[in-house]
FIZA-400152 format. One line per 10 residues: number of its first residue (from 1); their letters; for each residue x, y, z of N, C-alpha, C, O. Coordinates in pm, whole numbers, plus 50000, padded with zeros to 5 digits. Layout:
NUM> A> X Y Z X Y Z X Y Z X Y Z  ...
//
This chain:
1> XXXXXXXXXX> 50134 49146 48952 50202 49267 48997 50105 49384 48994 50028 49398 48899  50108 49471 49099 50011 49589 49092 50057 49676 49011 50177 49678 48982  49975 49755 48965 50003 49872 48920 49964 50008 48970 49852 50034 49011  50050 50082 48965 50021 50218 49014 50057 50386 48920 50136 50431 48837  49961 50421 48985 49981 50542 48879 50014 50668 48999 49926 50707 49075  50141 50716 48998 50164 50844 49086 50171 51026 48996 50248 51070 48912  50070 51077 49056 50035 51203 48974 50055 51332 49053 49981 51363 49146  50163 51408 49010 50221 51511 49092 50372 51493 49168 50394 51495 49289  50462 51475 49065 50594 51472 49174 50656 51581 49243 50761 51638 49212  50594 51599 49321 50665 51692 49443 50762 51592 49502 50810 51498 49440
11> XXXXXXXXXX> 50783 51620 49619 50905 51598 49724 50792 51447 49778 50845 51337 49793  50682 51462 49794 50605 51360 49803 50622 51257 49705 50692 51156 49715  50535 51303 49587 50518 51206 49501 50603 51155 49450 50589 51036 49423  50751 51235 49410 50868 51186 49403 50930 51037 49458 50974 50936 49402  50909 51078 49591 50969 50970 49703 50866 50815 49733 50908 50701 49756  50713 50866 49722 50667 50765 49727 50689 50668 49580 50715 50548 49588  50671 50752 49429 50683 50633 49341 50832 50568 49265 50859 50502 49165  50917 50643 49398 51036 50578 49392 50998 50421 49477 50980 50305 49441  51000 50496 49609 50968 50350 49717 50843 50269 49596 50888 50155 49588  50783 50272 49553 50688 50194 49522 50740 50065 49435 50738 49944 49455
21> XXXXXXXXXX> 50795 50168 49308 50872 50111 49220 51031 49989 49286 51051 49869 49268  51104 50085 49356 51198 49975 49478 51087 49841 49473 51109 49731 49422  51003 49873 49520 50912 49744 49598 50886 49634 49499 50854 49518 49528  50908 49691 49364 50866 49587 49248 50751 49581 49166 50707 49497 49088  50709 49716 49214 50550 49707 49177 50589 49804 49019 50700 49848 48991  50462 49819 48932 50481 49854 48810 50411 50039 48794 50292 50064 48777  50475 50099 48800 50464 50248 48818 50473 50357 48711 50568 50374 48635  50382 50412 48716 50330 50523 48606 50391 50662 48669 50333 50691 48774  50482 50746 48635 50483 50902 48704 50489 50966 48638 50572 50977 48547  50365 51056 48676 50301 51192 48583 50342 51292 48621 50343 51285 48744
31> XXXXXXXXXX> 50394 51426 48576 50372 51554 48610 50368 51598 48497 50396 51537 48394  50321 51738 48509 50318 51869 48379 50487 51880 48344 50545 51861 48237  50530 51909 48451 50729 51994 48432 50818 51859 48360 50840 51750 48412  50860 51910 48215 50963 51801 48182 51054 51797 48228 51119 51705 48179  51129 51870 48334 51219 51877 48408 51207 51728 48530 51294 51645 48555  51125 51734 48562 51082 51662 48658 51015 51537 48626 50972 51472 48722  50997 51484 48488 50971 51364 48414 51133 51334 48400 51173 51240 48468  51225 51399 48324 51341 51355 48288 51412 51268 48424 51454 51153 48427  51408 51363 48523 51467 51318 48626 51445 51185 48692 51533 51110 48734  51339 51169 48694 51234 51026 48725 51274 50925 48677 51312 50822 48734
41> XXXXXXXXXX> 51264 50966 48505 51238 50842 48407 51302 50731 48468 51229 50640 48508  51433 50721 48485 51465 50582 48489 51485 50552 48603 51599 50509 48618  51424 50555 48697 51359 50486 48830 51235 50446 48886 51203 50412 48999  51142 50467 48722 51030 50407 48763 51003 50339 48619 51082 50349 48526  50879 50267 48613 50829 50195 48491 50840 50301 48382 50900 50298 48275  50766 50396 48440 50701 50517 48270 50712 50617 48341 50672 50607 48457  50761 50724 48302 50736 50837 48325 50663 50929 48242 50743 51003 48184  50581 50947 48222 50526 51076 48120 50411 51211 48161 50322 51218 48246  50468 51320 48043 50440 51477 48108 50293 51494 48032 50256 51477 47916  50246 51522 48118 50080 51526 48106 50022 51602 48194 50061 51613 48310
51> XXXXXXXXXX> 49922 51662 48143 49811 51734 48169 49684 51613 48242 49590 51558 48185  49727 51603 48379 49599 51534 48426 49445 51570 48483 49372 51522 48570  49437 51668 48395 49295 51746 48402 49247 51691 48284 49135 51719 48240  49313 51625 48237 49253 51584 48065 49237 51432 48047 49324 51347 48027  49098 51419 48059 49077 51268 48069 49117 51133 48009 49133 51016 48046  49130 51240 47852 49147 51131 47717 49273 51116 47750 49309 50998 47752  49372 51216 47782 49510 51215 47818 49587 51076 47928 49690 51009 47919  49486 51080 48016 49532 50947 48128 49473 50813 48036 49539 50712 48008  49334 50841 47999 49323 50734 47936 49422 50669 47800 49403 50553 47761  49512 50745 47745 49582 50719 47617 49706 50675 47721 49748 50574 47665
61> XXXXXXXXXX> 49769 50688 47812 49910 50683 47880 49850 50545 47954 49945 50476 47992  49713 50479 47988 49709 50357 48052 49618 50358 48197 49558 50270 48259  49641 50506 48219 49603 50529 48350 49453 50435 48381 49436 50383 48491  49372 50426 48293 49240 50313 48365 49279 50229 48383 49203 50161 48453  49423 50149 48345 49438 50039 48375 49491 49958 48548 49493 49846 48599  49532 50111 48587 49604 50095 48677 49536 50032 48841 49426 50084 48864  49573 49953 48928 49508 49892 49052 49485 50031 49086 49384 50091 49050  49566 50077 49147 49594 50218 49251 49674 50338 49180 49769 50319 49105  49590 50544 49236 49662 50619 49085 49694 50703 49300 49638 50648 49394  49759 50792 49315 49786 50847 49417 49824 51008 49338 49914 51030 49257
71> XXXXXXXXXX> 49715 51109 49396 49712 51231 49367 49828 51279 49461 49815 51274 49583  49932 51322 49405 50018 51404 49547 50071 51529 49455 50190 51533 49426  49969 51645 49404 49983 51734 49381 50005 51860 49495 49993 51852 49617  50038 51974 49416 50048 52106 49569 49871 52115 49592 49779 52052 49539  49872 52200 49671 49763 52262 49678 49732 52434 49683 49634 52497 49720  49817 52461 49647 49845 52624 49615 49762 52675 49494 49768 52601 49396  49685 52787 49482 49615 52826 49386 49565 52733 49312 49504 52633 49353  49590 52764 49189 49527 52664 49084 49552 52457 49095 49495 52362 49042  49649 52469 49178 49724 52348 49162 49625 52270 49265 49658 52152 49278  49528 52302 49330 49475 52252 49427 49318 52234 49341 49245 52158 49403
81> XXXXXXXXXX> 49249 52295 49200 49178 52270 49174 49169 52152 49059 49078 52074 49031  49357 52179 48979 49338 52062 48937 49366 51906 48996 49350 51797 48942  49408 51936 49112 49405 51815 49209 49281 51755 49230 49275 51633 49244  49159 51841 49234 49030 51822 49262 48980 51715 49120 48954 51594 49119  48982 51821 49001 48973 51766 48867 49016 51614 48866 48943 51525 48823  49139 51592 48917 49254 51476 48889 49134 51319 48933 49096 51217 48876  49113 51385 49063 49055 51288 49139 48907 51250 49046 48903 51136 48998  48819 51317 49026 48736 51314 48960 48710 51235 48785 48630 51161 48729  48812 51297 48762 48889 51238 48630 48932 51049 48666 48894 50962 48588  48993 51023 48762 49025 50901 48778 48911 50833 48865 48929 50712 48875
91> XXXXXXXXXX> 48810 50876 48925 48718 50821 48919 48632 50795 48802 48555 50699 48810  48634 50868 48689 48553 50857 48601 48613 50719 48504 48533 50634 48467  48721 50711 48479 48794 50623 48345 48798 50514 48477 48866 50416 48447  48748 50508 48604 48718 50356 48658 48805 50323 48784 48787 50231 48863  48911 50424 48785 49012 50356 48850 48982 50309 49044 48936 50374 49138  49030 50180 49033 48893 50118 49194 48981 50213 49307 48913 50252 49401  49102 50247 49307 49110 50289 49436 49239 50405 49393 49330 50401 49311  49189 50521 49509 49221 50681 49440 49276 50742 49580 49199 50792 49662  49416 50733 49600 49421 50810 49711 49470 50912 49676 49558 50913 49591  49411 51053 49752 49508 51181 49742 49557 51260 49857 49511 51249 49971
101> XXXXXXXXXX> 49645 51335 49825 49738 51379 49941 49640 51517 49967 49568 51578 49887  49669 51541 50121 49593 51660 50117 49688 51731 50263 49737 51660 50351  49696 51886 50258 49790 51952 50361 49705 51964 50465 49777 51976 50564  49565 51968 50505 49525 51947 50597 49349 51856 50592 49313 51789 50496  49262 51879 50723 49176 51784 50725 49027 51879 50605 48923 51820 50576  49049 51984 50572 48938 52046 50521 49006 52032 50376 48906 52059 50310  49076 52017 50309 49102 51997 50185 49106 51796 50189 49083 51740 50082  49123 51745 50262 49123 51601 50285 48955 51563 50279 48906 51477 50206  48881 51651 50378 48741 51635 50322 48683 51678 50151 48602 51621 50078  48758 51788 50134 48713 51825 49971 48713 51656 49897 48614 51601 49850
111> XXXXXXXXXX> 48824 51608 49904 48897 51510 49818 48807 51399 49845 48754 51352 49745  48779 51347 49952 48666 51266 50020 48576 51287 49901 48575 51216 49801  48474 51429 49931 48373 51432 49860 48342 51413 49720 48228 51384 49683  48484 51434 49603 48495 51412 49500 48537 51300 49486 48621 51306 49397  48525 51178 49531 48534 51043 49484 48675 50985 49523 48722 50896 49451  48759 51038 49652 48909 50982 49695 48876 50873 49779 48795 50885 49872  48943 50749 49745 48933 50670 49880 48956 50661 49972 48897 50594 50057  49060 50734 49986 49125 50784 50090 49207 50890 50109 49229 50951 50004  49268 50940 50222 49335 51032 50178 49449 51037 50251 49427 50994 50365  49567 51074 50234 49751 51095 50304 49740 51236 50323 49708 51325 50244
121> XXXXXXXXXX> 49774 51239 50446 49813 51344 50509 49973 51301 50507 50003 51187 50543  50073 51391 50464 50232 51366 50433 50300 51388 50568 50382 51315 50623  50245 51513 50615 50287 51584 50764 50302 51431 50838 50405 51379 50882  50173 51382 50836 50161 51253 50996 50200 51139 50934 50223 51062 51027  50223 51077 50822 50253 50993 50779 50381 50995 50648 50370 51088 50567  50446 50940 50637 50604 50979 50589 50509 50890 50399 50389 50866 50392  50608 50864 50284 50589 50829 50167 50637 50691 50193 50559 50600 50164  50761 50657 50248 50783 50538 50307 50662 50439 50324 50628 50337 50264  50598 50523 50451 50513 50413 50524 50408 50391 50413 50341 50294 50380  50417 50493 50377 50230 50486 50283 50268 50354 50148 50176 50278 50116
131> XXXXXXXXXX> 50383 50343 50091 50421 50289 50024 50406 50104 50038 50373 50010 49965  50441 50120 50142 50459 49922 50220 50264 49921 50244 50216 49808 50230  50171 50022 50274 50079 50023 50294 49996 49981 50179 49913 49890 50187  50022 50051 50064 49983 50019 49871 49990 49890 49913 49903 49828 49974  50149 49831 49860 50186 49733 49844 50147 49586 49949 50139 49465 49925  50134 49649 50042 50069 49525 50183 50019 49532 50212 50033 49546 50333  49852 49538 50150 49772 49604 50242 49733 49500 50379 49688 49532 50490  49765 49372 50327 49716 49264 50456 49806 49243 50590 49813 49161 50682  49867 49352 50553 49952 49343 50706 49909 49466 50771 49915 49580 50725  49861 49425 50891 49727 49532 50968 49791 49610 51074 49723 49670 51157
141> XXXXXXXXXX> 49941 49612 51073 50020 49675 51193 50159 49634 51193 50174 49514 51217  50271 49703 51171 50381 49666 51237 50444 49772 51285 50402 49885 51308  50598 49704 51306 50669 49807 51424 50785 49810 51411 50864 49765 51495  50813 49859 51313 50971 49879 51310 51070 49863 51423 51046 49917 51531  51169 49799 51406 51270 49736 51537 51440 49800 51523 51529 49835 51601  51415 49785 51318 51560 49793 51281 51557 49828 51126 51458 49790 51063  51661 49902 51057 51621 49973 50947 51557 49840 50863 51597 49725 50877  51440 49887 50765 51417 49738 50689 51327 49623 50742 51270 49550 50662  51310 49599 50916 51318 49494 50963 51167 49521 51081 51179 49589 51183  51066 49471 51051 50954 49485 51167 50894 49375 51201 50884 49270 51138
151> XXXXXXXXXX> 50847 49411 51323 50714 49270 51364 50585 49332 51326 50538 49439 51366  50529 49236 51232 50393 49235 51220 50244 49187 51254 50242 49079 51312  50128 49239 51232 50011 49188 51265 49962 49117 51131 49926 49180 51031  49964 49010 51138 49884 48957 50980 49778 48863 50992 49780 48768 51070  49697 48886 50925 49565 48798 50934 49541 48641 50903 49475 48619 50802  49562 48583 50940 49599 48456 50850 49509 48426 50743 49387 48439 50753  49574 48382 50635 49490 48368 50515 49401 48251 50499 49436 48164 50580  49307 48215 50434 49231 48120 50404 49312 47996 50387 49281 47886 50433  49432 48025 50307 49515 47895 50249 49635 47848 50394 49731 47771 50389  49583 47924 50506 49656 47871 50637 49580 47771 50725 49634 47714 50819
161> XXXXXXXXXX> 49458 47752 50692 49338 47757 50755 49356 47550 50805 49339 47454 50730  49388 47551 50928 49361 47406 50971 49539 47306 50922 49575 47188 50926  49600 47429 50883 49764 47410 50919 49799 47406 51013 49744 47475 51099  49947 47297 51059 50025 47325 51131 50119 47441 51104 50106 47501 50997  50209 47476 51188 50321 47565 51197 50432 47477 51110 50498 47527 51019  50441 47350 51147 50542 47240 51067 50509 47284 50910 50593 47322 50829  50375 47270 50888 50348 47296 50742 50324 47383 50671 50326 47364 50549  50282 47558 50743 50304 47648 50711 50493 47708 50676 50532 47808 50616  50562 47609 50736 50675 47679 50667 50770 47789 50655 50885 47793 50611  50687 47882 50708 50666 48030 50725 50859 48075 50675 50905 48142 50584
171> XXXXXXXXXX> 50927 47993 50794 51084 48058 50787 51125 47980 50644 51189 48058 50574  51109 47865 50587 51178 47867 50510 51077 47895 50327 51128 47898 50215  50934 47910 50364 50907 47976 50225 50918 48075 50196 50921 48118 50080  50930 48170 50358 50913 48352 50333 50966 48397 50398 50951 48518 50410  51075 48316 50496 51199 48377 50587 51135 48442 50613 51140 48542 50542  51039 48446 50714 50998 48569 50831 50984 48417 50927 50973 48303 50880  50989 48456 51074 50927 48392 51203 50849 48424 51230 50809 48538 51204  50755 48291 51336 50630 48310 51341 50637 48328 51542 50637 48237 51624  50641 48460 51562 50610 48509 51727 50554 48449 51813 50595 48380 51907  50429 48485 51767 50294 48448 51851 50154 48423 51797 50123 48462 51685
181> XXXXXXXXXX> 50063 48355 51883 49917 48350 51766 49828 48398 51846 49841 48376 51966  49711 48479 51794 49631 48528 51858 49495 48446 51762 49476 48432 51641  49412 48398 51894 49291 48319 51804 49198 48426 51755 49190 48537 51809  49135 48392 51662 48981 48477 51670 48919 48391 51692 48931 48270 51674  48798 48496 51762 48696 48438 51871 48620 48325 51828 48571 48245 51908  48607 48316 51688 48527 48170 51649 48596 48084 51658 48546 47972 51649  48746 48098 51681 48814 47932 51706 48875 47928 51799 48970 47849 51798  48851 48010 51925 48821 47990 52044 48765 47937 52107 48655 47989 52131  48790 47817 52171 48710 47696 52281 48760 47765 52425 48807 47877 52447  48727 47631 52531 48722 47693 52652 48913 47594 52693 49002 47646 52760
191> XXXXXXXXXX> 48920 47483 52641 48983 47410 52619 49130 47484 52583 49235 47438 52628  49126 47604 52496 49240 47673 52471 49267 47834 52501 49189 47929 52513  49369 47826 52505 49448 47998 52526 49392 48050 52403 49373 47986 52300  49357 48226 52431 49288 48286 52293 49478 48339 52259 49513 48382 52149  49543 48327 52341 49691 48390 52296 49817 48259 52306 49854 48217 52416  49873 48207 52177 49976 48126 52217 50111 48206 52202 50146 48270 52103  50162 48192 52292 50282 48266 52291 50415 48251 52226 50492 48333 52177  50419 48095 52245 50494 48011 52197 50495 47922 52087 50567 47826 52115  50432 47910 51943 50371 47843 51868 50456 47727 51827 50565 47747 51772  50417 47626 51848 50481 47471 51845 50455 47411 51725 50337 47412 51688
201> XXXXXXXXXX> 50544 47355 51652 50544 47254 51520 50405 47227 51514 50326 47280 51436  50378 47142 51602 50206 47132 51604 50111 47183 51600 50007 47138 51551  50133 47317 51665 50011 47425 51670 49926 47406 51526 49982 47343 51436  49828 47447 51510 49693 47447 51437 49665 47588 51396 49623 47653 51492  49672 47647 51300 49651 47778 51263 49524 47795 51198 49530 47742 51087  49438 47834 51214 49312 47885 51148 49295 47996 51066 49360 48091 51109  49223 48027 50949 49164 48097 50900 49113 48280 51029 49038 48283 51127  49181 48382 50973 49119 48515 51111 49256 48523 51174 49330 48622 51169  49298 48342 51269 49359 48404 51352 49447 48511 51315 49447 48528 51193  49516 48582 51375 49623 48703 51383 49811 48626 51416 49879 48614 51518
211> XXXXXXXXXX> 49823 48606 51335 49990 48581 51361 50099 48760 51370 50100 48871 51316  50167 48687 51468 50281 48821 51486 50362 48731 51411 50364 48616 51455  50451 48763 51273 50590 48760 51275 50649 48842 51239 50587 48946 51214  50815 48841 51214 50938 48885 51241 50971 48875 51109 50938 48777 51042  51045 48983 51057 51145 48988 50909 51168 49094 50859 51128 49199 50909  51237 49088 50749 51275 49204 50646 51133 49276 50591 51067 49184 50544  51075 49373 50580 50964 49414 50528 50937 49403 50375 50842 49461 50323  51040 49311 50295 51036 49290 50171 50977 49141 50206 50884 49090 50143  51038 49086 50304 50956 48919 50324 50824 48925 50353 50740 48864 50287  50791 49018 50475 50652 49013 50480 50551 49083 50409 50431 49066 50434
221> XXXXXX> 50605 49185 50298 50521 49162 50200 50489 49039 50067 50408 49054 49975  50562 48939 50085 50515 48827 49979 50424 48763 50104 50343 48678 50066  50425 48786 50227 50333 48657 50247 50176 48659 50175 50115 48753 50124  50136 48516 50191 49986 48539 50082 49902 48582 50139 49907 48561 50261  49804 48648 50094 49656 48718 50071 49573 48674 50106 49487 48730 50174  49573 48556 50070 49420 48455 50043 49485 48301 50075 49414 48201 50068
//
């Protein structure tokens, strides 16, 4: 199970380490205001009120331990330098991947430069999406159809590699359907379509190729990784 550490509950951070937590994943939420810890507490793993300018502080609450910590502080006066701090701070105690929120592209570069892996813009991208994104990262595109419910782009994993469709299983280990297959170019002959449209019991799935399927966005995040 991942872990995540969300730092700054605004209207953002709020909503994303709710969705996160929904998702099953194991969630840390920080702010300064005990107002806004109380409220939390019991919809996520931990909630606790901390000073995340203070290193020893994340480090005593767990925070190095965490996969992924997501800065979604303001950026108003002071609140935008300890956002800076935050990031810096969780690069330092190790943590491998640091995203922070930023209100536009010149504070998104600040965050860049101090060690963010990335960065959320909230405006163009909702807490929702960013959330299934944490949690899935191997699903490279989908498309919402119906509340809950999208077609996806997924990479096929190593452990698909020189399967049939009969034996991948797909509907009854992970209730999603399997659309369509798109080859990659190394297991592309001249002999076959680089696009099957129709994928047959028999079909042959490789390692790369790109499968589209169909499901609940809670199914297609268990499919495997590797």
């Amino acid at each position: 199970m991942k872990r995540f550490a969300v730092i700054g509950l605004g209207r953002f951070g709020k909503k994303l380490a709710i969705a996160l937590s929904m998702s099953g994943a194991e969630v840390i939420a920080i702010d300064k205001e005990r107002t806004i810890i109380e409220d939390i507490r019991d919809q996520v793993t931990h909630a606790v009120r901390l000073d995340s300018t203070d290193e020893e502080a994340l480090k005593a609450q767990g925070v190095d331990k965490v996969d992924v910590a997501i800065v979604g502080m303001g950026e108003r006066g002071r609140a935008f330098e300890s956002a800076i701090l935050t990031v810096v701070n969780l690069k330092a105690i190790g943590v491998p991947l640091i995203y922070a929120r930023a209100a536009n592209l010149t504070a998104g570069q600040v965050f860049s430069a101090v060690g963010a892996t990335d960065v959320v813009y909230p405006e163009i991208e909702t807490a929702q999406r960013w959330a299934y994104r944490l949690i899935a990262p191997h699903i490279e595109e989908k498309i919402d159809f119906a509340p809950g419910y999208s077609l996806a782009r997924v990479k096929a994993p190593a452990s698909f590699n020189e399967k049939t469709v009969m034996d991948l299983q797909l509907r009854q280990k992970y209730n999603v359907n399997l659309v369509a297959i798109k080859r990659a170019q190394t297991n592309t002959d001249e002999k076959e379509d680089g696009i099957i449209n129709v994928p047959m019991p028999g079909t042959v799935v490789y390692t790369d190729d790109v499968l589209m399927v169909a499901g609940s966005d809670l199914d297609l995040a268990k499919l495997p990784r590797e």
